[in-house]
C-alpha positions as a Markdown table, in Angstrom:
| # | Residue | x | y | z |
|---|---|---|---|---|
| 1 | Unk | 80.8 | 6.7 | 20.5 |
| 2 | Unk | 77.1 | 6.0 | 19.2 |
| 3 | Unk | 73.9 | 6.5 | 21.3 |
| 4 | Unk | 73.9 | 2.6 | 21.8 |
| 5 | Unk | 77.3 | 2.3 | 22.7 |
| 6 | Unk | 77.0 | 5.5 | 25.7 |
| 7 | Unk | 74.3 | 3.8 | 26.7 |
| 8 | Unk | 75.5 | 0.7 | 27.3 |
| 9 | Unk | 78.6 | 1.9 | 28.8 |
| 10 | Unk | 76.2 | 4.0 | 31.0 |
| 11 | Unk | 74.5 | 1.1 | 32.0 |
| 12 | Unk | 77.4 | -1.0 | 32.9 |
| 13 | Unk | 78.8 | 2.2 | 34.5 |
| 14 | Unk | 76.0 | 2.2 | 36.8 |
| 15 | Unk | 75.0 | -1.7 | 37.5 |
| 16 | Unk | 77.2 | -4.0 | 36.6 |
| 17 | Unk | 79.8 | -3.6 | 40.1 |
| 18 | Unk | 76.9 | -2.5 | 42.3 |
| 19 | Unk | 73.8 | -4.6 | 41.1 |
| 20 | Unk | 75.2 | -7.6 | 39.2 |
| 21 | Unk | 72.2 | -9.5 | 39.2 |
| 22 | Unk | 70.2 | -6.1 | 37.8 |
| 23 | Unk | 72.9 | -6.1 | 35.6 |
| 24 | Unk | 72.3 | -9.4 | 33.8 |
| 25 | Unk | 68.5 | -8.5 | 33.4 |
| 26 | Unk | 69.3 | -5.3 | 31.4 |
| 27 | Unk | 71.8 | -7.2 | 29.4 |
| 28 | Unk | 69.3 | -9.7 | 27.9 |
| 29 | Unk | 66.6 | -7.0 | 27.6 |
| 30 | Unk | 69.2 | -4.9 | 25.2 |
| 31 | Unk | 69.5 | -7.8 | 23.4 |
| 32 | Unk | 66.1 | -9.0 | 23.3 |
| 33 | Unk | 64.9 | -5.0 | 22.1 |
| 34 | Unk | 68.1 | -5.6 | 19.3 |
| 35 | Unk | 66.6 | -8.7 | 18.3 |
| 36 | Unk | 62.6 | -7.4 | 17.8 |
| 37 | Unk | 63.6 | -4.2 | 16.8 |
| 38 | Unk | 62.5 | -5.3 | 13.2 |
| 39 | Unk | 58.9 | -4.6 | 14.0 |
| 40 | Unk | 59.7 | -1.0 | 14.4 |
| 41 | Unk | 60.4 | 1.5 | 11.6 |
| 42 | Unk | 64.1 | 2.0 | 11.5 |
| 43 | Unk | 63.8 | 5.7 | 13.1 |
| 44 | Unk | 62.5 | 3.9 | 16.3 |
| 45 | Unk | 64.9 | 1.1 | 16.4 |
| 46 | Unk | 67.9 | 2.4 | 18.4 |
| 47 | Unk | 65.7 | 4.8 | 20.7 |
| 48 | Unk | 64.3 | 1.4 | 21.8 |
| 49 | Unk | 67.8 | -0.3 | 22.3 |
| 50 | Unk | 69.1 | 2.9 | 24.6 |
| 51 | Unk | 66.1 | 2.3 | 26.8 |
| 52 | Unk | 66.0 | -0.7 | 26.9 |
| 53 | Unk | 69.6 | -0.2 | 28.1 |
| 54 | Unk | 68.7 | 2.5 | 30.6 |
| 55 | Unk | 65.5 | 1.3 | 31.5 |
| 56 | Unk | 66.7 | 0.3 | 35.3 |
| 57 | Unk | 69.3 | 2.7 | 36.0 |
| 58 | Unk | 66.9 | 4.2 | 38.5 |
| 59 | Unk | 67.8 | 1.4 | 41.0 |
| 60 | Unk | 71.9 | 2.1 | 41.1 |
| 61 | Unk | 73.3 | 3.5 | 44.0 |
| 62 | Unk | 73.6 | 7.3 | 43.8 |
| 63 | Unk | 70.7 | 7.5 | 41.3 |
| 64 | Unk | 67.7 | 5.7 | 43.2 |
| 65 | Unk | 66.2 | 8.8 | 45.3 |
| 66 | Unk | 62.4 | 8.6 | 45.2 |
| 67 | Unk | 61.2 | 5.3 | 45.5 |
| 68 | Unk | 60.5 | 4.8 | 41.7 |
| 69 | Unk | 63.3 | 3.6 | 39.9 |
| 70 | Unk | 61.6 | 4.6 | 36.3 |
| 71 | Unk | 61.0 | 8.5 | 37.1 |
| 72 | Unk | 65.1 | 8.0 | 39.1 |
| 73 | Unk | 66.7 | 6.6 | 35.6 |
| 74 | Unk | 64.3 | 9.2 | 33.5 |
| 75 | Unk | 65.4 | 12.1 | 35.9 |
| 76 | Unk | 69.1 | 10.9 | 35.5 |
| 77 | Unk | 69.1 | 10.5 | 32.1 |
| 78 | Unk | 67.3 | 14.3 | 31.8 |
| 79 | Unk | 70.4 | 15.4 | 33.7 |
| 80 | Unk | 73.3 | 13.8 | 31.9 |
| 81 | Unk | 71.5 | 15.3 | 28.3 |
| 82 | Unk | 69.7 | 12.3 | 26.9 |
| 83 | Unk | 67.4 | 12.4 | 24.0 |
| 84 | Unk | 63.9 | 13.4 | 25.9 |
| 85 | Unk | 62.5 | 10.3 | 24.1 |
| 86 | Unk | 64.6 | 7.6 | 26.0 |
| 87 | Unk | 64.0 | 9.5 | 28.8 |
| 88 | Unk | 60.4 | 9.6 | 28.7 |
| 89 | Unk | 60.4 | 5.4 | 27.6 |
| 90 | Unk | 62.6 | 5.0 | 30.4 |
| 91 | Unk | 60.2 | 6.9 | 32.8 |
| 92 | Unk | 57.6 | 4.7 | 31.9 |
| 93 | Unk | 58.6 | 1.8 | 31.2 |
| 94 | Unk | 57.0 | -1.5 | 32.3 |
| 95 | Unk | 53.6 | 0.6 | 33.5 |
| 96 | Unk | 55.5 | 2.5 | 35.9 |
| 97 | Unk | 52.5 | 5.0 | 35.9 |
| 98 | Unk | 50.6 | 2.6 | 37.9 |
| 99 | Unk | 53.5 | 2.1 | 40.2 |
| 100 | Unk | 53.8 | 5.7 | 40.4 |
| 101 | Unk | 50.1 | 6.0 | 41.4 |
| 102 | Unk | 50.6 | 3.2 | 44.4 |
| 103 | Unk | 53.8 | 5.5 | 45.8 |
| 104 | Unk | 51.9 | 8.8 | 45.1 |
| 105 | Unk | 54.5 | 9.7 | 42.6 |
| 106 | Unk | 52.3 | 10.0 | 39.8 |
| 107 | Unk | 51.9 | 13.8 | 39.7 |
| 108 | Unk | 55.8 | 13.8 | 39.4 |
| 109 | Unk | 56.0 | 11.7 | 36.9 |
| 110 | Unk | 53.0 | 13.2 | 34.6 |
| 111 | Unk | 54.1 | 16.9 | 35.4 |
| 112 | Unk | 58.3 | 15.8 | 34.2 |
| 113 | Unk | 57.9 | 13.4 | 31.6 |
| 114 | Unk | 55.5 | 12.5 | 28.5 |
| 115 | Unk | 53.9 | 8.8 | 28.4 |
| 116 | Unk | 54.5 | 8.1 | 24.5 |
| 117 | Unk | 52.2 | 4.8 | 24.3 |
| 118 | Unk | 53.6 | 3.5 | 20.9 |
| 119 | Unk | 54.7 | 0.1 | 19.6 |
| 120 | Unk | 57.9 | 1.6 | 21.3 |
| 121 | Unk | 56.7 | 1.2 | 24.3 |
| 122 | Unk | 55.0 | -1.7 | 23.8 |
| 123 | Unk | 58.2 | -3.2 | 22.6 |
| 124 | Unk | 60.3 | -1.8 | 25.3 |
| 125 | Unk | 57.9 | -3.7 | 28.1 |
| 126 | Unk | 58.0 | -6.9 | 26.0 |
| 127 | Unk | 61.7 | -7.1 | 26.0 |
| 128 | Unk | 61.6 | -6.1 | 29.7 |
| 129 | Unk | 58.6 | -8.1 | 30.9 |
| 130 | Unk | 59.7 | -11.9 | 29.5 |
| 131 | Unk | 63.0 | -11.4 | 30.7 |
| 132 | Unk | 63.8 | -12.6 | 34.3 |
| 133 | Unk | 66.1 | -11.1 | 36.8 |
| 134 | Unk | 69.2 | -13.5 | 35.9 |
| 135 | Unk | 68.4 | -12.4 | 32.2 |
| 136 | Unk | 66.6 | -16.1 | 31.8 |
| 137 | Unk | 63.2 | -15.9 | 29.2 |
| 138 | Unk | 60.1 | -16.2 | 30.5 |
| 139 | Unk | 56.6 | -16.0 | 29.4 |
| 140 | Unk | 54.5 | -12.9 | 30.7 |
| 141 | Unk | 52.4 | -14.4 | 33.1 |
| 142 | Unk | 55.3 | -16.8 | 34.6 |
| 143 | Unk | 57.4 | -13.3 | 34.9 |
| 144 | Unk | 54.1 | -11.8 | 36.7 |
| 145 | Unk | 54.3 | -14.7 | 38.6 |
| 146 | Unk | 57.8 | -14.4 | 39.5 |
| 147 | Unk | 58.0 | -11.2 | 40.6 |
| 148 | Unk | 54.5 | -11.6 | 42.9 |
| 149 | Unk | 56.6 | -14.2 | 44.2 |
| 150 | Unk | 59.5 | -12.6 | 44.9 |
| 151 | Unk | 58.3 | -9.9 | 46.6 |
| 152 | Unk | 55.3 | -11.6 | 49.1 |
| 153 | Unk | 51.7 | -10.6 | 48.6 |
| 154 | Unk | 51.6 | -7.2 | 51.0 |
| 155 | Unk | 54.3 | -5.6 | 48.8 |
| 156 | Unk | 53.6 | -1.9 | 46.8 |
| 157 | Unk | 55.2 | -3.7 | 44.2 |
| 158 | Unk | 52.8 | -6.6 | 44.3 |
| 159 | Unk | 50.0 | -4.2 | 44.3 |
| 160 | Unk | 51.0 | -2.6 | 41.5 |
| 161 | Unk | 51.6 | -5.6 | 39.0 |
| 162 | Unk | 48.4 | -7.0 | 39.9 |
| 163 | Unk | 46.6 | -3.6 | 39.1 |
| 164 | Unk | 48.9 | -3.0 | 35.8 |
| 165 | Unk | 48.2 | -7.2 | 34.7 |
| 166 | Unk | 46.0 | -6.5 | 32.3 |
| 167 | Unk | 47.8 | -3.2 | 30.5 |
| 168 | Unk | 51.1 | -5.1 | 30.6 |
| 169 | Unk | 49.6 | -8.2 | 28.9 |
| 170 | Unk | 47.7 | -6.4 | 26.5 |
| 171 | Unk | 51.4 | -4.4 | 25.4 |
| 172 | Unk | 53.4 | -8.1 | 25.5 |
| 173 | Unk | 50.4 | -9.6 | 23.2 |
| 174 | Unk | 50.8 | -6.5 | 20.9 |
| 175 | Unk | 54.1 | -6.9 | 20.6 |
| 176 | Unk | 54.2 | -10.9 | 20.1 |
| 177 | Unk | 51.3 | -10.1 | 17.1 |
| 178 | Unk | 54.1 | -7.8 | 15.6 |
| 179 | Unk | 56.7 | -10.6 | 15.6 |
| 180 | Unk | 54.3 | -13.3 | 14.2 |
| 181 | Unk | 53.1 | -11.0 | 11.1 |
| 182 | Unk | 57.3 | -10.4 | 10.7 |
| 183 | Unk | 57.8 | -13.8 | 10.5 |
| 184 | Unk | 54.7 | -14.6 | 7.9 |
């Protein structure tokens, strides 16, 4: 079985009985990281495809511990003998630092795993960030909008996405450069 294929199977494993909805997001995000992979060099490619895969593990049942779903799926993945690379992406993915900072987790999180701020990771929060929860496309600031929404405006995790706007727009925009100069 190939890194993609465990970690797909890891991730169904995981969400696909217990968090269907969660489920369908991770699904499209795979593919979406499959399908801009291109902009990456070929050694990069399928470490972005695993965590893209893994990248929400931290919210299944028996895994989700602290609060933080990235450092839960990163310290899960740690465990099981993943590549530290997915690992780290996975830990913070989608600027989960910031998160980590609004649930005092972010000493945790700096003193376990390595923040690799790459096109990577850039790429990874792309394909995470303009994909809804059903797995339905969405533009950055309509997801921004969607999750504010979904979550009221006294929420940590309100807090946190309007403090990490700017960083998470900035890595979309990178990314959406990358795919235009592909395509010219």
């Amino acid at each position: 079985m190939t890194n993609l294929e465990a970690a797909a199977g890891l991730a169904r494993e995981l969400l696909a009985d217990a968090l269907p909805r969660r489920w369908m997001h991770v699904q499209r995000v795979a593919d979406k990281a499959s399908e801009i992979s291109s902009v990456l060099a070929a050694p990069d490619r399928p470490v972005l495809v695993a965590a893209a895969w893994l990248h929400d593990i931290g919210y299944a049942p028996g895994v989700e511990s602290s609060g933080l779903h990235a450092l839960d799926g990163a310290r899960c993945l740690r465990r099981a003998g993943w590549d530290e690379r997915v690992a780290d992406l996975v830990a913070y993915h989608s600027c989960a630092a910031i998160e980590a900072e609004e649930r005092q987790l972010d000493g945790e999180l700096r003193a376990e795993f390595r923040n690799e701020e790459s096109d990577v990771t850039d790429a990874l929060w792309y394909a995470d960030m303009t994909t809804g929860p059903d797995g339905q496309d969405f533009e950055i600031m309509a997801r921004l909008a969607e999750i504010r929404s979904r979550y009221g405006p006294d929420h940590v995790v309100t807090r946190f996405w309007s403090r990490a706007q700017p960083e998470i727009v900035a890595a979309v925009r990178r990314t959406e450069m990358r795919l235009a100069a592909r395509k010219a």
